[in-house]
C-alpha positions as CSV (number, residue, x, y, z in Angstrom):
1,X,37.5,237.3,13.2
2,X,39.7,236.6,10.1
3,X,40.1,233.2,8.7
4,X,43.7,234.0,8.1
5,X,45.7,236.7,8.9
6,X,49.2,236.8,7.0
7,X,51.9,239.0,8.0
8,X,54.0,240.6,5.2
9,X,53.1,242.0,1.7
10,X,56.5,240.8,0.2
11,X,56.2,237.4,-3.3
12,X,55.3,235.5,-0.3
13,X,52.7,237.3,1.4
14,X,50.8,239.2,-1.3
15,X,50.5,236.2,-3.5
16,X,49.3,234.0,-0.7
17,X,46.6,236.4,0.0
18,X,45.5,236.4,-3.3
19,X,45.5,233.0,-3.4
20,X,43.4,232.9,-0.1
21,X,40.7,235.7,-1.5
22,X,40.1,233.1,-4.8
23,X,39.8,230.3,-2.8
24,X,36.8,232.3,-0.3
25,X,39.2,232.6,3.0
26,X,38.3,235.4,4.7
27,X,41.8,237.1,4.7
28,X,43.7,240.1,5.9
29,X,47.7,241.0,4.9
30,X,49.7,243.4,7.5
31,X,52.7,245.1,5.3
32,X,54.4,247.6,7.3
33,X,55.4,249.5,4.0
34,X,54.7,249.1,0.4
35,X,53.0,246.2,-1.2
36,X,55.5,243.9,-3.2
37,X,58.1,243.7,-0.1
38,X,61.6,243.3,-1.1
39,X,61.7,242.3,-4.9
40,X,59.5,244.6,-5.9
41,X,60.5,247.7,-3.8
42,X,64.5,246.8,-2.9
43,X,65.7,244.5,-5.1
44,X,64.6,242.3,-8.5
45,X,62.1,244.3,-10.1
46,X,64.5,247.9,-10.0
47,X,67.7,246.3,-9.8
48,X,66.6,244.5,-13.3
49,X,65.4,247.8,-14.0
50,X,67.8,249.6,-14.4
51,X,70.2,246.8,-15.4
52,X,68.7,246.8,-18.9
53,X,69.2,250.2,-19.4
54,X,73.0,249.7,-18.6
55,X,72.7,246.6,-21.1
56,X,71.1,249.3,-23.7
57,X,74.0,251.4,-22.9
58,X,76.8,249.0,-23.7
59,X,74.9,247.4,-27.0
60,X,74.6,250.7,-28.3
61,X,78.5,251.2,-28.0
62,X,79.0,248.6,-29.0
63,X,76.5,247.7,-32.3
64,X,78.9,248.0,-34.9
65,X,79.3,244.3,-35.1
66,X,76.0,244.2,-35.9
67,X,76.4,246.2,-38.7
68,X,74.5,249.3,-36.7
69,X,76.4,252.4,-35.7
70,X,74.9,254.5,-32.9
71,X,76.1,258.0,-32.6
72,X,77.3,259.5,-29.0
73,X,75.8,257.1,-26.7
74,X,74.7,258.3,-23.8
75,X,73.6,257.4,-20.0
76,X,71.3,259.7,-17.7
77,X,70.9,258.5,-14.7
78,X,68.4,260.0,-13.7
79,X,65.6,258.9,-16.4
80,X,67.1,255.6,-15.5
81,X,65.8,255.8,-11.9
82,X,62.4,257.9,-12.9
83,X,61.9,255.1,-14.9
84,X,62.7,252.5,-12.2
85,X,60.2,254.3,-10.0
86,X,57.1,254.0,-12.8
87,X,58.1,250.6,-13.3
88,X,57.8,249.8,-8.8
89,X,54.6,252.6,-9.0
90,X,52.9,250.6,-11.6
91,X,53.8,246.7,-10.4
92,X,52.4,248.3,-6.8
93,X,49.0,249.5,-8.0
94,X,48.5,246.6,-9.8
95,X,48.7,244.0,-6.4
96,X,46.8,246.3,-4.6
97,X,44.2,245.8,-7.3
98,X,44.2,242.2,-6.9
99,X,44.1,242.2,-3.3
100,X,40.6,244.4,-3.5
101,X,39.7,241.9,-6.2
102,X,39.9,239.4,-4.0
103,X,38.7,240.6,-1.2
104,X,41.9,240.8,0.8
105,X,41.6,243.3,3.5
106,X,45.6,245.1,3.6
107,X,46.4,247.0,6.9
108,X,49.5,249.3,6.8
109,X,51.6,249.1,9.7
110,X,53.9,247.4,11.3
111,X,53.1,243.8,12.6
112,X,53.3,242.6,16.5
113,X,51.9,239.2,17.3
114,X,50.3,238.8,20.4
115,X,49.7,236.4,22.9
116,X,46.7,233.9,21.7
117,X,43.0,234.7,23.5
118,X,39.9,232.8,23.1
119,X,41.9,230.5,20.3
120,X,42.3,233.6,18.4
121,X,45.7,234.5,16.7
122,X,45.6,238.4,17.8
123,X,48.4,240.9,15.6
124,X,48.9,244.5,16.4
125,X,49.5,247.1,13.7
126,X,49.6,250.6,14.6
127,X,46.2,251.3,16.5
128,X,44.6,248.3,14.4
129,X,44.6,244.7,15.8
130,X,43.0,241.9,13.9
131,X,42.3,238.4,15.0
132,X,42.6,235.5,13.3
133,X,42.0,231.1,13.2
134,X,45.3,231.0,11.0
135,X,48.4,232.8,11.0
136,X,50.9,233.0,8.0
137,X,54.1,234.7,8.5
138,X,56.1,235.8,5.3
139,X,58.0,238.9,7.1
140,X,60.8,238.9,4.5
141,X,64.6,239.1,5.2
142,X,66.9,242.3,5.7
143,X,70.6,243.2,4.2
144,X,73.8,241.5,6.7
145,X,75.9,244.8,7.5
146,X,79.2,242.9,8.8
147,X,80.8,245.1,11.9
148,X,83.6,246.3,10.8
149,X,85.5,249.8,11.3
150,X,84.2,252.3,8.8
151,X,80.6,250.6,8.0
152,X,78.3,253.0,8.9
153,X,80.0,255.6,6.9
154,X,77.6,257.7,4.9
155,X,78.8,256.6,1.0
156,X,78.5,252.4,2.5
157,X,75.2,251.1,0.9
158,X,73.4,247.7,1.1
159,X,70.9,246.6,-1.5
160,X,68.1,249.1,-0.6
161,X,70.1,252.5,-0.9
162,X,72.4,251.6,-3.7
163,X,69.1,251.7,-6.2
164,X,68.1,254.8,-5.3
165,X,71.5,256.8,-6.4
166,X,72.0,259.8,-8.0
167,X,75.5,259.9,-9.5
168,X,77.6,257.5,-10.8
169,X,80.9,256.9,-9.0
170,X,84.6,256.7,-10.2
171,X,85.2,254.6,-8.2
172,X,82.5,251.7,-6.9
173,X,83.6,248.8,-4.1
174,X,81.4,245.9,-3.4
175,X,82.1,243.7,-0.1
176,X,81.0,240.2,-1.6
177,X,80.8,238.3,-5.0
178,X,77.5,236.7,-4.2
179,X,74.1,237.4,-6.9
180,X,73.4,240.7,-5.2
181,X,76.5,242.0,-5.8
182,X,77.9,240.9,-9.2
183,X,74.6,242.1,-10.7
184,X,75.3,245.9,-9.2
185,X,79.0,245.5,-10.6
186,X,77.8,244.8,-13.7
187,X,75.8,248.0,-13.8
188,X,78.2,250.3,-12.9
189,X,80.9,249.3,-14.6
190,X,78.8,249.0,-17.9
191,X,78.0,253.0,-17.3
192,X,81.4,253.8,-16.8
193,X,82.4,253.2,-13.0
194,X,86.0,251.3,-11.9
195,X,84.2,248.6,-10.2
196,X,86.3,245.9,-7.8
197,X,84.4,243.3,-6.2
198,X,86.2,241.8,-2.8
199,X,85.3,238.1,-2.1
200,X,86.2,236.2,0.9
201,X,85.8,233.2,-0.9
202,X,88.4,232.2,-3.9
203,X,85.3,231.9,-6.6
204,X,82.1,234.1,-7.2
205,X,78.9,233.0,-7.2
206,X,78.7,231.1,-4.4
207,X,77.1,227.7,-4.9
208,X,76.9,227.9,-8.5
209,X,78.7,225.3,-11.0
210,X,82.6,225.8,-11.0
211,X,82.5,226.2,-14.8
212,X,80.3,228.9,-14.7
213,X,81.7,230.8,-11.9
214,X,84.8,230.8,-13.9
215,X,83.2,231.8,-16.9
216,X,81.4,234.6,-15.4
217,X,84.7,235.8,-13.6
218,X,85.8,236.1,-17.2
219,X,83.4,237.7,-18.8
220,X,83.1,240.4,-16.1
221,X,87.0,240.9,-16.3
222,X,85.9,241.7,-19.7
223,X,84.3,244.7,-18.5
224,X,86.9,245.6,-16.3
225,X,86.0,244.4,-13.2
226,X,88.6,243.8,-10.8
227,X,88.1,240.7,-8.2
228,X,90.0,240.3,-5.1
229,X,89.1,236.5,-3.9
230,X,90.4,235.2,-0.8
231,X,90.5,239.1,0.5
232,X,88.8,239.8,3.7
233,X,87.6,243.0,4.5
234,X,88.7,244.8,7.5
235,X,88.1,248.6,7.4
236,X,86.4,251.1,5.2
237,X,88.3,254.3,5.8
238,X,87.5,257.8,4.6
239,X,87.9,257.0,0.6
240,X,88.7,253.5,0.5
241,X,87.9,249.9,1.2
242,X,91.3,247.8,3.4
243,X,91.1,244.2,3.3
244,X,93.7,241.7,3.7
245,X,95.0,239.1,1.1
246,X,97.3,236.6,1.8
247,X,98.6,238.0,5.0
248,X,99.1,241.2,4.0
249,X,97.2,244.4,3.8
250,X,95.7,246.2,0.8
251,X,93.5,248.6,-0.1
252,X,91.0,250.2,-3.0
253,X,89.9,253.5,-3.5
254,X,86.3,253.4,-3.2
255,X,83.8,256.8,-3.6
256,X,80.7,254.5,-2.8
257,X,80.5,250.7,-1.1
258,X,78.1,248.2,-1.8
259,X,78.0,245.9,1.6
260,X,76.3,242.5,0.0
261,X,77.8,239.5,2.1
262,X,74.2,238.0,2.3
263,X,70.9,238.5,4.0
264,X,69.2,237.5,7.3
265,X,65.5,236.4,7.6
266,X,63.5,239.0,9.4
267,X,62.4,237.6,13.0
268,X,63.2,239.6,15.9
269,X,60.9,242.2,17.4
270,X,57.6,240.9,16.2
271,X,56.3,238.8,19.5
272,X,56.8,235.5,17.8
273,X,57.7,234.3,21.3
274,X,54.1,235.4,22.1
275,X,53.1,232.2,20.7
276,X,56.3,229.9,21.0
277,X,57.4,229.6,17.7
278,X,60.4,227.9,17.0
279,X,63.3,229.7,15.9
280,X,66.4,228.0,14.8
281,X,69.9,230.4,13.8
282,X,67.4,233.3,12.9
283,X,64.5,231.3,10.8
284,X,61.5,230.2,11.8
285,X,62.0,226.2,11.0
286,X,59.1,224.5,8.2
287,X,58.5,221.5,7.2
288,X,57.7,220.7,3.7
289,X,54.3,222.5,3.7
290,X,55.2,225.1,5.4
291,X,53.7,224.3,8.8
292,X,55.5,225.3,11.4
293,X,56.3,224.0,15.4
294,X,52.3,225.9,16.4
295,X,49.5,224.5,15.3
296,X,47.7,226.6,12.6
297,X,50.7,228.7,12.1
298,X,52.6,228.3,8.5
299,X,55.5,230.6,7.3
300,X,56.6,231.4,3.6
301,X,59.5,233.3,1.9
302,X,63.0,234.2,3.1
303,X,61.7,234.4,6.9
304,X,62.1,230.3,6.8
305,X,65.9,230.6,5.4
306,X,65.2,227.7,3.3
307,X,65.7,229.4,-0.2
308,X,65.6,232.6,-0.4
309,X,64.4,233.4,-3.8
310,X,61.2,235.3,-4.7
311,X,60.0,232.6,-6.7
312,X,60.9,230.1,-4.4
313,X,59.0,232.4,-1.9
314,X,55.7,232.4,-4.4
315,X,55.2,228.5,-4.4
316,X,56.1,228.0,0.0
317,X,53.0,230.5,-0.5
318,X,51.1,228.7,-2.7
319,X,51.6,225.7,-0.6
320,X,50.8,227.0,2.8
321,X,47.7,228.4,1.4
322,X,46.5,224.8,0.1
323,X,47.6,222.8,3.3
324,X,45.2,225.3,5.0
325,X,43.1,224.2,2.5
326,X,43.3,220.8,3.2
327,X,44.5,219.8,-0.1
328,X,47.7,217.9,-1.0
329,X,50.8,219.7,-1.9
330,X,54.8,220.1,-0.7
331,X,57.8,222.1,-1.8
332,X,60.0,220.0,-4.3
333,X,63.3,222.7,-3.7
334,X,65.4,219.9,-5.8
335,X,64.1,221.9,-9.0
336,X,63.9,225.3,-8.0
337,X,66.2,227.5,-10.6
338,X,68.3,230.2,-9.8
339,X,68.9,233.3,-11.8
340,X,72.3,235.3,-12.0
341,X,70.8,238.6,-14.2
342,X,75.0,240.0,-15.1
343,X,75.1,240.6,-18.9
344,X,75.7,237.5,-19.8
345,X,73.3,235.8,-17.8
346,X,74.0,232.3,-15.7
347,X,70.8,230.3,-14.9
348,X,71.2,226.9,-12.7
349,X,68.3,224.4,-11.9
350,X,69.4,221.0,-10.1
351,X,73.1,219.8,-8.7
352,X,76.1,220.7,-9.9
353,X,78.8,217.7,-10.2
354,X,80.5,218.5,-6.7
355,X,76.6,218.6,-5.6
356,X,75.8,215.2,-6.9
357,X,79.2,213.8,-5.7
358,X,78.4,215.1,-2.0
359,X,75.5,213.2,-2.2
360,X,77.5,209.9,-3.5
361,X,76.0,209.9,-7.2
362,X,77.8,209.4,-10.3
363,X,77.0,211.5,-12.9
364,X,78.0,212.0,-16.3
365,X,78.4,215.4,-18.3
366,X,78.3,217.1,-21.2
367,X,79.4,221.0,-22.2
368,X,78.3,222.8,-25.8
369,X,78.9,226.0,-26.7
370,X,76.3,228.5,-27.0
371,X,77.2,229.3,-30.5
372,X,76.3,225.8,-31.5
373,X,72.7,227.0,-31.5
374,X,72.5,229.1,-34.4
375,X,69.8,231.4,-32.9
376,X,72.6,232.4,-30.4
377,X,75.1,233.1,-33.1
378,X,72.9,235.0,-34.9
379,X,72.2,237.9,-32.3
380,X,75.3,237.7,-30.2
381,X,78.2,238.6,-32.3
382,X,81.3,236.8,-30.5
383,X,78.6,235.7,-28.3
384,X,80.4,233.5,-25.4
385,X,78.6,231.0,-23.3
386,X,78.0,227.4,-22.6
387,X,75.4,225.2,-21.6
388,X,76.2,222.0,-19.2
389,X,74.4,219.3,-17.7
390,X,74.7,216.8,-15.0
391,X,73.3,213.3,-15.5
392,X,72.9,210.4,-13.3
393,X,75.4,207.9,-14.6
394,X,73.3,204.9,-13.7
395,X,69.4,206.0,-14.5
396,X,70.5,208.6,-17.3
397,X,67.8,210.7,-15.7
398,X,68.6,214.5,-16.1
399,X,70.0,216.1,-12.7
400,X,71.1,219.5,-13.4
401,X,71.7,222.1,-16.3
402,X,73.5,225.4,-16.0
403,X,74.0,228.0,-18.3
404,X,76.1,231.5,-18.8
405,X,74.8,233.2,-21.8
406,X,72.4,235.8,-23.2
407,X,68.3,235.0,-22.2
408,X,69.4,231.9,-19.9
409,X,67.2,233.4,-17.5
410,X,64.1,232.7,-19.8
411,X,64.4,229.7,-20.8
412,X,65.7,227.5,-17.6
413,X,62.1,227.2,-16.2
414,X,61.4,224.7,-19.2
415,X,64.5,222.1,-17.5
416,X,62.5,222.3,-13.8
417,X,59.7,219.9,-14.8
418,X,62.3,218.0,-16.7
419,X,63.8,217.4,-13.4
420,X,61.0,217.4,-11.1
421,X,59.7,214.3,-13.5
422,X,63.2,212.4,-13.5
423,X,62.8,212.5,-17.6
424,X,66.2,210.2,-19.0
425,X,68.1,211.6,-21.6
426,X,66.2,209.8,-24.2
427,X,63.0,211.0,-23.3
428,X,64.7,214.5,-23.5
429,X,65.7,213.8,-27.1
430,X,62.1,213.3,-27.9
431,X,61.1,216.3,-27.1
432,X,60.4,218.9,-30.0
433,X,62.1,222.5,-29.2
434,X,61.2,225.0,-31.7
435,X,63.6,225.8,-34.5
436,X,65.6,227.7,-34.5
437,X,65.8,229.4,-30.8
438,X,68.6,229.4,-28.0
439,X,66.2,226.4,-25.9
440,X,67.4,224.0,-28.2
441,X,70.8,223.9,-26.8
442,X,69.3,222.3,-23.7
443,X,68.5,219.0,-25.8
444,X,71.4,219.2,-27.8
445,X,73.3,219.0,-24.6
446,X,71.8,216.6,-23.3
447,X,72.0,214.1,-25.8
448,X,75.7,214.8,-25.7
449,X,75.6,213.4,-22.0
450,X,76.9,209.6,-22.6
């Protein structure tokens, strides 16, 4: 018998069985297809991918700023994806390496969990079935496909088959201004697609700062995106998208669809009622250590709807795995960053203002522009982009930065223990930021918060 048998090889599950392996737990992972689950396979790791070779693209037509003039620029798809797939071949060899490094036993198949005997947890996979004192679920979420006429036509994609494509389309339709979807707009219409985006809502980005979503909108104008807000789609017909907008009916001519109006964590069909697990609107409910309504069951990842982030989905992992451990530890998601990858990036970590005025705080802000860090100036000619904060009012302790601009994305992990430690804005403008780079716009800000 397994100490622990974890179901799903997705951030949550593979890293939580490595985890397990170091830490001597006699461990086996069931992953019905490939190692890495989602992010690596369907969505972070090839969508930002082949994003920065759409990014190339549109630098190299547009250098001369620089002072660097590229001759005929050009895009081939298809060395995009070959490289795409090298990238997902190599990042997949190199966790199954870690799991035999570890000692982590991986069955393929998929999953079933069975009815409890002799105190054993007991799941089926193919022929196989293992037993196991400890169960960890991290099975992952799945794409929403909303019901509407026209959706299962052949040229309507989700997340999975739209990065696997082997043209480029004149014309490209997404259902949904969420992350999933702006990041696919930008691609195509950086390699030449007419790209509309159709949003129920009347802002993109969903819960991101106001500011920012507006910023974006602009910048991805820019590119020539088209954005119908407040349109609600209601047919895909032969060549073309029909939504309505204001009472009336409209309609785009779409050659492909992207459907990307949110995901659903993955929990029917796997004998979870076996056990009696407790499943509330689709997710299987958690506490803060992952522990679920059964005893010595724990689940991680987008299967508890809590987050549904992959790095988010890494540390519910890493903190299931040391509650089975007996040691002390609990998710913190109040400094958990989110990551927007569009050209130019938006990165967010903490409340916004309507956020903090939900919650009956009063906050103070402040705004800079990027190009006040001279770094930034430097390598984005006409670079746009801001950095803003949110500050309690009363303690001055930091409660939320978010950016729009070039390599946000790597440098908003440095605000989360920032955050997570309630630092004021004078300890912040104590801090020493090397000079000069983009990070320092974070302090600078800051101290502008009075």
């Amino acid at each position: 018998m397994y100490d622990l048998v974890i179901l799903g090889g997705g951030p949550a599950g593979y890293l939580s069985a490595e985890r397990a392996g170091e830490a001597g737990l006699n461990t086996v992972l069931i992953e019905k297809c490939h190692l890495g689950g989602v992010c690596l396979n369907e969505g972070c790791v090839p969508s930002k991918t082949i994003l920065y070779s759409s990014k190339l693209f549109s630098q190299a037509k547009h250098s001369q700023g620089f002072g660097v003039t590229v001759g005929d620029a050009a895009f081939d798809l298809k060395k995009v994806m070959t490289r795409k797939e090298k990238v997902i071949g190599a990042l997949r060899k190199g966790i199954a390496a870690t799991m035999k490094k570890n000692k982590v036993t991986v069955v393929n198949g998929e999953g079933t969990v069975l009815p409890k005997e002799n105190n054993a947890f007991r799941v089926k996979a193919g022929d196989t079935i293992v037993e196991g004192k400890k169960l960890l679920i991290c099975t992952g979420s799945e794409a929403i496909r909303i019901p509407i006429p026209g959706a299962d036509r052949d040229f309507v994609y989700t997340n999975r088959e739209i990065l696997s494509i082997d043209h480029i389309p004149e014309n490209f339709v997404v259902i949904g201004g969420g992350v999933i979807g702006l990041e696919i707009a930008n691609f195509f219409a950086e390699v030449g697609s007419k790209v509309t985006v159709v949003e129920l809502l009347p802002f993109i980005g969903g819960p991101i700062d106001s500011d920012i979503s507006a910023a974006l909108k602009k910048e991805m104008e820019k590119k020539g995106i088209v954005f119908k807000l407040q349109s609600k789609v209601v047919e895909i017909g032969e060549k073309s998208v029909v939504y309505e907008a204001g009472g009336n009916k409209e309609s785009v001519d779409a050659d492909i669809v992207l459907m990307s109006v949110g995901r659903r964590p993955v929990t029917k069909g796997l004998g979870f009622e076996n056990i009696n697990l407790f499943i509330d609107k689709g997710a299987i409910r958690v506490d803060e250590r992952g522990r679920t309504n059964v005893p010595d069951v724990w689940a991680a990842g987008d299967v508890n709807g809590v987050s549904m982030l992959a790095h988010t989905a890494y540390r519910e992992g890493e903190v299931c795995i040391n509650d089975i451990l007996g040691k002390n530890d609990r998710m913190r998601y109040h400094a958990v960053p989110g990551v927007i990858y569009t050209h130019p990036e938006v990165a967010t970590i903490g409340l916004t203002e309507k956020e903090a005025a939900h919650e009956g705080i009063e906050v103070t802000t402040a705004k800079l522009p990027m190009s006040y860090s001279g770094r930034y100036l430097a390598e984005n000619e006409a670079g746009k982009g801001f950095c803003k904060v949110v500050v309690n009012k009363e303690t001055r302790a930091l409660l939320g930065v978010h950016m729009i601009g070039s390599v946000c994305s790597e440098m908003i992990f440095g605000v989360a223990p920032m955050i997570e430690n309630e630092l004021r804005v004078e300890d912040i403008a104590e801090l020493v930021f090397p000079h000069p780079t983009v990070s320092e716009i974070i302090r600078d800000t800051v101290k502008h918060a009075k």
